[in-house]
N, C-alpha and C positions, 0 to 999 in steps of 0.2 A: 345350785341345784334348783330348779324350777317347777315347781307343779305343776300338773297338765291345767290349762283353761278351763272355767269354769264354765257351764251352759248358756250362764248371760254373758260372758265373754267373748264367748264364738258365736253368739246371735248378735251383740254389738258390730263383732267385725263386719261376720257377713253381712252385717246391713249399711255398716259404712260402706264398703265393697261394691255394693250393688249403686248405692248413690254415686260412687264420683267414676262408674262406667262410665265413660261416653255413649254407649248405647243406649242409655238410659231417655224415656221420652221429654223427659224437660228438659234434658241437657242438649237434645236434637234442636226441638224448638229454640230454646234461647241463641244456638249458636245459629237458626237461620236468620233470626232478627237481628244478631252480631253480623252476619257476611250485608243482610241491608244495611245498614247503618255502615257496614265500613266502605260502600259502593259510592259515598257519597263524602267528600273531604270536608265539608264544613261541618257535618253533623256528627263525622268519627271524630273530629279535635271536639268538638262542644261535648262529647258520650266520655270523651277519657278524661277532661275537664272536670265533666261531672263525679266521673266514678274515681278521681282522683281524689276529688275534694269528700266527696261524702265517704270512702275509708280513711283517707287522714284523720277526720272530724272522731270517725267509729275508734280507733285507735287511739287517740288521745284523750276521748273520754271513757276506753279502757283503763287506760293507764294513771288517770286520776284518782280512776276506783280499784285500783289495785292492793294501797294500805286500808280501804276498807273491808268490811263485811258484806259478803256480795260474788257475783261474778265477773271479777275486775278482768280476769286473765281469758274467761271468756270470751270479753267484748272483744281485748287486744286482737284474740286471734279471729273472730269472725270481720273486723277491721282490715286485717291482714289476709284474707279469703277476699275479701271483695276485692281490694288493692290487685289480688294477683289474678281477678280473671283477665285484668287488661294489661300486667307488667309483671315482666318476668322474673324480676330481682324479686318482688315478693314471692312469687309463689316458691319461688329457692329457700326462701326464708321461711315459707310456711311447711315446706319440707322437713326443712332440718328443725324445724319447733315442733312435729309430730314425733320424727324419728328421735330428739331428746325426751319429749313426750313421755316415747314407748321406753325409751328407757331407763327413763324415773320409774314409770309404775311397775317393770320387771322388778328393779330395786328396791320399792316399795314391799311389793307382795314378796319376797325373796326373805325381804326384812323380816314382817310379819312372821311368816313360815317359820324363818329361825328362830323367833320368841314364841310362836305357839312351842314350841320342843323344847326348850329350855324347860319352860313352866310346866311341861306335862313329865 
């Protein structure tokens, strides 16, 4: 049994929502500087080179910071967001780590819920 959303929870979405539009204006601009760069073969292998190495880097210094105190799991996935504007396996990955995500905190707050009633 589910509670309905809370007001910050449906203003979260809707704003993740609006961000990963593609109609969105940064998301337009970047993907025009994506189709330059891919017009040109030396500089799309040196762009996925780069963005290759700088989320592996991102990722593994989440994952460092993971048994700590911090935003270990964070980093991981913003590691895993860069990784997949240029490769697909990530972004599959960063799918199925939202849609587990979403369904930790259904379980979470589900949890919660049944211990407020207990206790009341």
């Amino acid at each position: 049994m589910r509670s309905a959303p809370s007001a910050l929870e449906l203003e979260i979405h809707d704003e993740i929502a609006e961000g990963e539009s593609p109609n969105h204006p940064i998301r337009r601009w970047l993907a025009g500087i994506r189709e330059k760069v891919a017009q040109r073969p030396h500089v799309n292998l040196a762009y996925r080179i780069l963005v290759a190495t700088l989320g592996t880097i991102i990722v593994l210094v989440g994952i460092v910071l993971i048994p700590l105190p911090g935003p270990g799991w964070l980093i991981v996935f913003l590691g895993l967001a860069v990784l997949g504007t240029e490769f697909h396996w990530a972004r599959r990955l960063m799918v199925f780590a939202k849609r587990q995500l979403s369904r930790f905190w259904a379980w979470w707050n589900a949890r919660r819920a049944r211990r407020a009633a207990r206790v009341e």
